[in-house]
MISE-637364 format. One record per residue (C-alpha): x, y, z; residue in one letter. Coordinates in steps of 0.02 Angstrom, whole numbers, plus 50000, padded with zeros to 5 digits. Layout:
N
XYZA;...
//
This chain:
860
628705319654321X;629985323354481X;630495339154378X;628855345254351X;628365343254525X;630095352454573X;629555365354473X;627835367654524X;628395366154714X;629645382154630X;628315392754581X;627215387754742X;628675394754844X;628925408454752X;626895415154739X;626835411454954X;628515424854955X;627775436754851X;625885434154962X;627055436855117X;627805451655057X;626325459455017X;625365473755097X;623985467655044X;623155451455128X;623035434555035X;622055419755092X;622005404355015X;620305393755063X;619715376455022X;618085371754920X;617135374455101X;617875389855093X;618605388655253X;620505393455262X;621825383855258X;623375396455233X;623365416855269X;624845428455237X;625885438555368X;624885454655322X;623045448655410X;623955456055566X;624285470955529X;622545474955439X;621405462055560X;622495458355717X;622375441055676X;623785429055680X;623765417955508X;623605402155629X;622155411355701X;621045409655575X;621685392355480X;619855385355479X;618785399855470X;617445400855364X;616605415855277X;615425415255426X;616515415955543X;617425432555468X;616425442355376X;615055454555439X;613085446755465X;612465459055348X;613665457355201X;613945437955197X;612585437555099X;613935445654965X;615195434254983X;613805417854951X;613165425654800X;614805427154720X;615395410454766X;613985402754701X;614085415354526X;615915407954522X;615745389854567X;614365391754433X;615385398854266X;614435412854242X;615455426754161X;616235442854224X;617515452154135X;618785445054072X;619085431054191X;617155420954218X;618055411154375X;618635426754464X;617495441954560X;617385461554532X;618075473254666X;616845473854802X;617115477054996X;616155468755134X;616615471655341X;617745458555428X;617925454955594X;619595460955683X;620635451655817X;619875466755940X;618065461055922X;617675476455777X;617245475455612X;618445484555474X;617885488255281X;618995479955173X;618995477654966X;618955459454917X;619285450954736X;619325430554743X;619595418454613X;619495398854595X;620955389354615X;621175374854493X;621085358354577X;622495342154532X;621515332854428X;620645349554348X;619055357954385X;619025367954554X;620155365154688X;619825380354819X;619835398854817X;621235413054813X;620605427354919X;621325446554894X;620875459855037X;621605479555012X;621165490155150X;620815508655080X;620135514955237X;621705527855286X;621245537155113X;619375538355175X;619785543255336X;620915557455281X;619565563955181X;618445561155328X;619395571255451X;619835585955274X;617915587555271X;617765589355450X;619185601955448X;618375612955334X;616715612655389X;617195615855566X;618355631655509X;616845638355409X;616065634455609X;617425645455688X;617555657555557X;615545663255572X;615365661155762X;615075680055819X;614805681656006X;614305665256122X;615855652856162X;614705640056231X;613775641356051X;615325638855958X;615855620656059X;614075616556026X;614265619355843X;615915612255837X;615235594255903X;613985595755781X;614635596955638X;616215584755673X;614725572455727X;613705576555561X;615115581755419X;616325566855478X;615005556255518X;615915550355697X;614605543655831X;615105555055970X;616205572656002X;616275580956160X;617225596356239X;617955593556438X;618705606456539X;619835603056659X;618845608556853X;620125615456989X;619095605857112X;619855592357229X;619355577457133X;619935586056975X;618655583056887X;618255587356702X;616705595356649X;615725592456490X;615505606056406X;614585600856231X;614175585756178X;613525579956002X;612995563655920X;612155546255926X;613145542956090X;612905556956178X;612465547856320X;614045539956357X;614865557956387X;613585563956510X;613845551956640X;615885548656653X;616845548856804X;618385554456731X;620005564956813X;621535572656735X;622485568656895X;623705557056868X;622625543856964X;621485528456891X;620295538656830X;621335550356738X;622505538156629X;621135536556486X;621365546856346X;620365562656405X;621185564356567X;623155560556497X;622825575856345X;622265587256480X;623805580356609X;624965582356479X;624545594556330X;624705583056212X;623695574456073X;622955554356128X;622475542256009X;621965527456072X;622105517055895X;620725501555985X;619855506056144X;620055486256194X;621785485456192X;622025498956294X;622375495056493X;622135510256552X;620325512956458X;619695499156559X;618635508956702X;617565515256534X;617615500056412X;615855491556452X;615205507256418X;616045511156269X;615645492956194X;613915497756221X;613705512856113X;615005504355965X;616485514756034X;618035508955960X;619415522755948X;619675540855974X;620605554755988X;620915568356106X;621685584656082X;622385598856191X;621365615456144X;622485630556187X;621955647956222X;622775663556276X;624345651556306X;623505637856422X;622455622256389X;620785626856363X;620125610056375X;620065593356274X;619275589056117X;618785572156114X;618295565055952X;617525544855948X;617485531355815X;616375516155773X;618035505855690X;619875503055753X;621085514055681X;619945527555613X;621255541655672X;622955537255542X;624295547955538X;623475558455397X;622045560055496X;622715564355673X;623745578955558X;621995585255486X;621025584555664X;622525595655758X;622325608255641X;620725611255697X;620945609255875X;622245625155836X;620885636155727X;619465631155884X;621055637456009X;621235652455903X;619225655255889X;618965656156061X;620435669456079X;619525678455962X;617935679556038X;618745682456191X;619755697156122X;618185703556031X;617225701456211X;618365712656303X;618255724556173X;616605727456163X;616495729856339X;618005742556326X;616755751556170X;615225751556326X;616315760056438X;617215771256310X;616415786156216X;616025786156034X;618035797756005X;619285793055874X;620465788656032X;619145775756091X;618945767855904X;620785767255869X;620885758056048X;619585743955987X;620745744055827X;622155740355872X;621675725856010X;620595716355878X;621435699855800X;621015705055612X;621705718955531X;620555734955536X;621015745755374X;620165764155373X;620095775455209X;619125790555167X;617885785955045X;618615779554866X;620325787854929X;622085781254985X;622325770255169X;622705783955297X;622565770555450X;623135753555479X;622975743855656X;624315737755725X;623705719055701X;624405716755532X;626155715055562X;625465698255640X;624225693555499X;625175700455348X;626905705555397X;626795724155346X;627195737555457X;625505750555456X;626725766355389X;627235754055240X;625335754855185X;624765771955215X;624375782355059X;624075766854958X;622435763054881X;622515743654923X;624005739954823X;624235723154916X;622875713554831X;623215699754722X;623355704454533X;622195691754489X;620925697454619X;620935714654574X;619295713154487X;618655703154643X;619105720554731X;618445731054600X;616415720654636X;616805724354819X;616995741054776X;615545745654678X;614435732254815X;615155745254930X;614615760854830X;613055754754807X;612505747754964X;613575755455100X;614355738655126X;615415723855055X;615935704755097X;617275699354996X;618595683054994X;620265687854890X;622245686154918X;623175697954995X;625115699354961X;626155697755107X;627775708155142X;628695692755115X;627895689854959X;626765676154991X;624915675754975X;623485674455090X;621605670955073X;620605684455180X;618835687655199X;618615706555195X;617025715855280X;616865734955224X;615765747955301X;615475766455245X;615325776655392X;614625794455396X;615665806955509X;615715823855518X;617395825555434X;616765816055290X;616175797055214X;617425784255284X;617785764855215X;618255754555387X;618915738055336X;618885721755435X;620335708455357X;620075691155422X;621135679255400X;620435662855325X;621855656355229X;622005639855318X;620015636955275X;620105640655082X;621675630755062X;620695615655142X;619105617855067X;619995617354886X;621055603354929X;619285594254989X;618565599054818X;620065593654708X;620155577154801X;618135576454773X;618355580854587X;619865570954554X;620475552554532X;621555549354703X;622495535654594X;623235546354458X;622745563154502X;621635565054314X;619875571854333X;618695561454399X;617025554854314X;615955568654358X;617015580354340X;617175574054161X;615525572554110X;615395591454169X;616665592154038X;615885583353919X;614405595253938X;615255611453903X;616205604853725X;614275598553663X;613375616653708X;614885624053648X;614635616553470X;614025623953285X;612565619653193X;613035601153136X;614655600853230X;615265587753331X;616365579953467X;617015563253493X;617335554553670X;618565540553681X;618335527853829X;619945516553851X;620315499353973X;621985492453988X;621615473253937X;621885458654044X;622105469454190X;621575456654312X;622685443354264X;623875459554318X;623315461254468X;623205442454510X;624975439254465X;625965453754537X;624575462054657X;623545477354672X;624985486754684X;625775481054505X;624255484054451X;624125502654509X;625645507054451X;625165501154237X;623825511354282X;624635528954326X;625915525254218X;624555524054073X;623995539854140X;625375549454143X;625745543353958X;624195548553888X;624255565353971X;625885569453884X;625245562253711X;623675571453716X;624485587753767X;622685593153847X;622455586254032X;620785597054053X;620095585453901X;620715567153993X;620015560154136X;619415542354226X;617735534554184X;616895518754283X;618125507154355X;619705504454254X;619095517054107X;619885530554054X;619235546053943X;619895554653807X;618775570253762X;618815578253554X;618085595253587X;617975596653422X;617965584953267X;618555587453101X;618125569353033X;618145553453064X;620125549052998X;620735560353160X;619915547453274X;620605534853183X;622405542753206X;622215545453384X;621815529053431X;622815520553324X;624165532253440X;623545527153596X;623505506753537X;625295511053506X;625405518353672X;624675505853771X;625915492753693X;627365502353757X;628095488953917X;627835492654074X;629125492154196X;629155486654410X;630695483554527X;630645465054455X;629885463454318X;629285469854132X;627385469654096X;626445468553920X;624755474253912X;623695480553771X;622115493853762X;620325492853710X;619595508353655X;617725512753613X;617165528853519X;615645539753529X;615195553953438X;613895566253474X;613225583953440X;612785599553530X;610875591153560X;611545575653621X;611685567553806X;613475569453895X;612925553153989X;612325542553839X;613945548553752X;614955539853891X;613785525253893X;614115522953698X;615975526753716X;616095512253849X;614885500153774X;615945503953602X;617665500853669X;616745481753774X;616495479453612X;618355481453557X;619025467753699X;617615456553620X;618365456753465X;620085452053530X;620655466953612X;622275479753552X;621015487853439X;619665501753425X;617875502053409X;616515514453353X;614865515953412X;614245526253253X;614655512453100X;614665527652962X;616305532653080X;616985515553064X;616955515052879X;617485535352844X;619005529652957X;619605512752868X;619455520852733X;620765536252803X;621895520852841X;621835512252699X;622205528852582X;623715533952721X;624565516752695X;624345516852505X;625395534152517X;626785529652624X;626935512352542X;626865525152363X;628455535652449X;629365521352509X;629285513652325X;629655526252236X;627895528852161X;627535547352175X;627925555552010X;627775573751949X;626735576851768X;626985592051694X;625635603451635X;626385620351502X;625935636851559X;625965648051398X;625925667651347X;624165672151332X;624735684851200X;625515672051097X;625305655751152X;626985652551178X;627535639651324X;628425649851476X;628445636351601X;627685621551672X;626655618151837X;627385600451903X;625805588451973X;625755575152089X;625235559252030X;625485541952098X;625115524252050X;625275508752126X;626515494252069X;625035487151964X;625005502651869X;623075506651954X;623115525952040X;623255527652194X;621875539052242X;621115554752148X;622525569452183X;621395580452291X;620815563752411X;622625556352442X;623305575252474X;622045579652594X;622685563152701X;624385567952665X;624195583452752X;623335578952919X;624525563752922X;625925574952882X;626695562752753X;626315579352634X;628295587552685X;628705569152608X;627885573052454X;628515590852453X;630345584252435X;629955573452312X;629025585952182X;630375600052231X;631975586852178X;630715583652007X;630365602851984X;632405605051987X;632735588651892X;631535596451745X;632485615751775X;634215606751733X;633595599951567X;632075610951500X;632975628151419X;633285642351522X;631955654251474X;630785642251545X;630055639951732X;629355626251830X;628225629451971X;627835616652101X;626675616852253X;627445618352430X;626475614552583X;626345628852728X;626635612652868X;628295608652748X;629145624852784X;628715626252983X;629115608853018X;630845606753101X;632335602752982X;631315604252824X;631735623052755X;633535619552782X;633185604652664X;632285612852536X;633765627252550X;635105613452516X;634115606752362X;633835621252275X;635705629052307X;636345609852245X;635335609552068X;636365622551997X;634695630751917X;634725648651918X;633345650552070X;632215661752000X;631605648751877X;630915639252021X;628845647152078X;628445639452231X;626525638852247X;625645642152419X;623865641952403X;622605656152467X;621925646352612X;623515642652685X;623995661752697X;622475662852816X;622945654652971X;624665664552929X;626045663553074X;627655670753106X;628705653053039X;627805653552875X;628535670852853X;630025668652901X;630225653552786X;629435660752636X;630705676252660X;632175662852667X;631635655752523X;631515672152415X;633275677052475X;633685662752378X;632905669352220X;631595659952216X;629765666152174X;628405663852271X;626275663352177X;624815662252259X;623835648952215X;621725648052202X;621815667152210X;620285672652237X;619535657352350X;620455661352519X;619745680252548X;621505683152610X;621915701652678X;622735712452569X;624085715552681X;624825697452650X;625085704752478X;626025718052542X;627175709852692X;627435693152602X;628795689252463X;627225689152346X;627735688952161X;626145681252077X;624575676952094X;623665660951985X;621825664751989X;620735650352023X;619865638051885X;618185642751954X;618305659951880X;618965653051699X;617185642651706X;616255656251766X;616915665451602X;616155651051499X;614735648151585X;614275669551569X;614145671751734X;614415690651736X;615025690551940X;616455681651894X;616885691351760X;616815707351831X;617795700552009X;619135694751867X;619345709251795X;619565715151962X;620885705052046X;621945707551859X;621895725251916X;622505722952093X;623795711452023X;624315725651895X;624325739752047X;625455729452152X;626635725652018X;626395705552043X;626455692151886X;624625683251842X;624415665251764X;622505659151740X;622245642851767X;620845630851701X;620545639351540X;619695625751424X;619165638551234X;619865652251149X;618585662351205X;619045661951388X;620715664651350X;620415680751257X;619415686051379X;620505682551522X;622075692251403X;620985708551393X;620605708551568X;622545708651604X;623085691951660X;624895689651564X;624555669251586X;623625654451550X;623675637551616X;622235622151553X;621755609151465X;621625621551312X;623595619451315X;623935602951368X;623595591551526X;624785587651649X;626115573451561X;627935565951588X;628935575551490X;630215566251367X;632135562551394X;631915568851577X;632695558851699X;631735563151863X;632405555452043X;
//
């Protein structure tokens, strides 16, 4: 008993290291949920101290409007109903909690019953993640580009512009107040409001505030203005020197902000001050984001500055070449002019700034610095241009030091009396398109692992269904790591993050196709089949991914097994993206039902057509690991006399209890998409030679050889070593490669047929006539006989006159190239006559013999 309670006391000690370690906050409550033990972490997420709040309850933390959340789910857990895979424990969820400061801070929550001494419950075990500096760095992204798009269109007014920058901070980044001060060289030095946007407007209209180093100008507003730098103050109410403002700011929900230097024309401009309704709303990240566009509002008001002055110099000047090259070369963008669909023959001065060329170095060119890839971009522009005397444009430039840069480019035809001109505006947005498609990746993408998000997929999954045939189809695979909570409970969030984008970066490399794999709800993960040959490939891939899953998974201290579930949906072109992930994800809850580490389909025809695939692939490589695979020999003969010439060699396999193992053509077709068919290659080629050695030498032995055989890495070599090792004279070996085959033909399968004839050995095409290969495969390949297919020996029985007369035809083809002919499936005399006065030197069917083992041959 004393070494069980040692050990328990261990494992106590060591659970209360790891929950101090943690950045995440643990909590551990009693059945009145109030809390008897917090870890180190509440004070850097809450302020709190962990003696603070020893004896808090859920009342006295969490926010009036959510506790409702947290009763419901202690009630749901106290009472046993179910959810997910642990019925004591809670989903994700995030309710506000009060901080140290007096604020409220959104924070996600899990909890779990503790088990009590003498069993049942004993008290709670409380998890809290903050994720707020992720949302507030896409907060202050979407500001960022919303406000360049701001600066970018603002035309004339500056007072319009500081307007419309408050705006749309206030409504993009949804912040409660933004304002613009200017520093007043009065004596009081005062600072005057400028613009002022949102809910608390009100506060900004009436402050008393200096930036003199005096009381009234220590607060943030007064100190950026004092000193040129950025001021965060991270919570208004610890801050001494806020004081002469706080009751104020309390009143409108103030809680943090920001204030940033503006600078113009190489002085401070002003201060943008930006507010927040929580503590800490302005991270690092953040504070990064929001200086980037206190820079692009500095450089917008140069601009309309610049562009002020020069329209006043375009009043004063006349309408002369001297006077436009003047307004030229003072404006901030680049001004290009061209005559009219000709070469550049003037460049302001301005883009050695914006694009690093010199103006000589682009003279005579015909805007050779656009992207490659944008050309065509151009190339609209142009013809917009030709047609309507004008163009607006965003492409990429290249830079005389190589790199590239987003512009937006504004093209007017002017009429002169020297001719049509093309002026040129270049403005540089670069720093807005780079954050507007970082804003939409983040938006379409999984911040976890970086995989497509679930919109994003289902976009997906909407283009592969139009995208299908007439009574095509596509499959969708949903996917949960099992028993991912228990993950998460033992080693933290954190553990539990990393199984996750390690399981995502495995089944991007496994899949090969990351456009086609994405996240679903919650934990899920997708796996999109654009297109689906059957139901046995769905069976192979997740059988793959099982295997996957069940791969370890490795921290600093310590090696975690976990297993998949994985649901599968199939659907056609007329079918809904959405139900096909509902049935994907109600087909793989199924799965962890079941008992988990297995796969599920939503369509039961699927679930049969796929046992069945693994059932016949297990019969075959049990058949090649016993020795079961054995070649039957079937005569080929003269058709002029009848006499035997060769033999084809056939696969056939049994099991141990003498039953077959499938019918040829079923256990073949498997054997190819599992690849186990370069197995079976091997083995019929070693029979083929085995027969060679001890048949006489006038006769041949053809044998079958797979296309996938001879590209597959390692096997031609093999098949080379084989043949040279028999000591048969090669050209009594016909390797067979049907028609079909030749019709997705590549550059390996010619290469390996050529090695193969440089052997000696002689290559027929087999099913001739089924394939509607190209002629020319005749001509390049190693070709030196065609085998026309049975269908065309029954069509001569059956009178069909078609076949006939397209037998006839292909004998003659055969005869102009100079190639050998064998007909197979000839069953009468008849046919066979008829088949010998067409031409075709061969015969091959059951008229001759069937496919047997042939006598005092020892086979491998």
């Amino acid at each position: 008993m004393n070494d069980q309670g040692s050990r328990a006391e261990a494992l106590w000690q060591q659970w209360r290291h790891l929950a101090d370690t943690s950045i995440d906050v643990v909590l551990e409550a009693d059945m009145r949920t109030a809390i008897t033990w917090a870890s180190p972490s509440i004070t850097a997420v809450l302020g709190w101290r962990p003696d603070d709040v020893i004896g808090m309850t859920p009342a006295d933390l969490v926010h009036p409007q959510d506790l409702h959340l947290i009763v419901a789910e202690i009630e749901r857990m106290l009472g046993g109903s179910s959810a997910g895979d642990d019925p004591k424990s809670t989903a994700a969820s995030t309710v506000r909690l009060l901080t140290s400061s007096g604020g409220h801070r959104p924070l996600t929550y899990r909890a779990r019953v503790l088990a009590g001494d003498r069993g049942g419950a004993g008290g709670f075990l409380i998890t809290l993640r903050d994720t707020s500096d992720r949302d507030e760095a896409l907060r202050a992204l979407s500001v960022l580009t919303e406000a360049n798009r701001v600066i970018a269109a603002a035309v004339d007014d500056e007072r319009s512009l500081l307007h419309a920058m408050c705006d749309v901070i206030v409504s993009t980044g949804e912040y409660p107040l933004a304002w613009y001060g200017r520093p007043v060289e009065d004596e009081a030095r005062s600072v005057a409001a400028c613009a002022v946007a949102g809910p608390a407007s009100a506060y900004a209209t009436d402050l008393d505030i200096s930036w003199g180093d005096g009381p009234t100008g220590r607060g943030p507003t007064g100190t950026c203005l004092r000193t040129g730098t950025t001021t965060v103050a991270a919570d208004l109410g610890d801050n001494p020197d806020f004081l002469p403002w706080l009751p104020a700011a309390k009143a409108f929900g103030l809680r943090s902000s920001i204030a940033m230097p503006i600078l113009a024309e190489g002085r401070i401009d002003g201060a943008l001050m930006v507010y927040a309704e929580t503590p800490g709303a302005f991270d690092a990240r953040a504070r990064e984001l929001l200086e980037t566009l206190a820079t692009d509002l500095g450089l917008g008001l140069e601009r309309l500055r610049a562009g002020r002055r020069l329209r006043e110099q375009s009043r004063r000047l006349s309408e002369s070449e001297g006077r436009y090259r003047l307004l030229a070369e003072h404006a901030s963008d680049v001004v290009v002019r061209s005559p009219a669909n000709g070469g550049i023959d003037w460049v302001s001065d301005s883009v050695r700034n914006v694009l690093g060329w010199a103006p000589e170095d682009l003279i005579g060119k015909r805007w050779d610095m656009v992207h490659p890839e944008d050309m065509e971009l151009a190339q609209t522009a142009q013809a917009a241009l030709d047609r309507n005397g004008h163009s607006d444009t965003e492409l990429r430039i290249v830079c005389a030091d190589g790199a590239n840069k987003w512009v937006r480019m504004l093209v007017h035809r002017v009429a002169t009396e020297d001719g049509d001109f093309d002026i040129a505006a270049l403005q540089d947005i670069d720093r807005e398109v780079r954050a507007r498609r970082e804003l939409d990746f983040s938006l379409g993408h999984d911040p976890l692992t970086g995989m497509a998000a679930r919109p994003a997929m289902a976009e997906r999954i909407v283009a592969a269904l139009r995208s299908l045939g007439e009574g095509d189809q596509a499959a969708l695979l949903c996917l949960s790591v099992d028993r991912l909570s228990a993950v998460n409970d033992a080693f933290t969030h954190a553990v539990g993050d990393v199984v996750l984008t390690t399981f995502a970066t495995r089944l991007l490399e496994i899949t090969g196709r990351p456009e086609y794999v994405g996240r679903g709800n919650g934990v899920e993960f997708l796996v999109l089949v654009p297109q689906l040959t059957g139901g046995d490939e769905l069976a192979k891939l997740a059988q793959g991914l099982l295997t996957l899953a069940r791969e370890p998974f490795f921290t600093d201290d310590a090696r975690i097994d976990v297993t998949a579930s994985i649901g599968i949906a199939v659907g056609g072109r007329d079918d809904d993206a959405d139900q096909l992930m509902r049935d994907a994800s109600a087909a793989m809850r199924s799965a962890k039902a079941e008992g988990r580490d297995r796969f599920a389909f939503s369509d039961p025809g699927m679930v049969e057509q796929a046992r069945h695939y693994l059932h016949v692939e297990q019969r075959i490589k049990e058949a090649i690991d016993t020795g079961l695979f054995v070649a039957h020999f079937q005569p080929i003969v003269d058709l002029g006399d009848a006499e035997v010439s060769g033999y084809e060699a056939l696969v056939r396999a049994r099991r141990e209890d003498g039953r077959p193992l499938a019918f040829p053509g079923e256990f073949m077709s498997v054997a190819e998409r599992s690849g186990l068919v370069c197995h079976i290659d091997l083995i019929m080629l070693s029979a083929a030679l085995a027969a060679l050695a001890t048949l006489p030498p006038h006769l041949t032995v053809s044998v079958n050889l797979s296309t996938l055989t001879m590209t597959r890495p390692g096997y031609l070599q093999r098949i080379r070593d084989l043949v040279q090792q028999s000591g048969v004279r090669p050209s009594r070996l016909h390797l067979e490669v049907t028609e079909t085959s030749l019709l997705g033909e590549s550059g390996a399968i010619t290469d390996g047929m050529t090695s193969l004839a440089e052997l000696g050995t002689r290559w027929y095409v087999d099913d001739f006539g089924t394939g509607y290969s190209s002629i020319s495969h005749l001509r390049d390949l190693p070709i030196s006989g065609l085998k026309l297919d049975v269908s065309f020996a029954a069509g001569v029985r059956q009178g069909h006159a078609r076949s006939v007369r397209l037998a006839n035809a292909l004998a003659g083809l055969a005869r102009g190239l100079g190639l050998d002919t064998v007909a197979e499936g000839i069953e009468t005399e008849a046919e066979a006559e008829a088949l010998f006065s067409q031409g075709w030197r061969h015969g091959q069917g059951y008229l001759y013999g069937k496919g047997e083992l042939l006598p005092d041959i020892r086979l491998p």
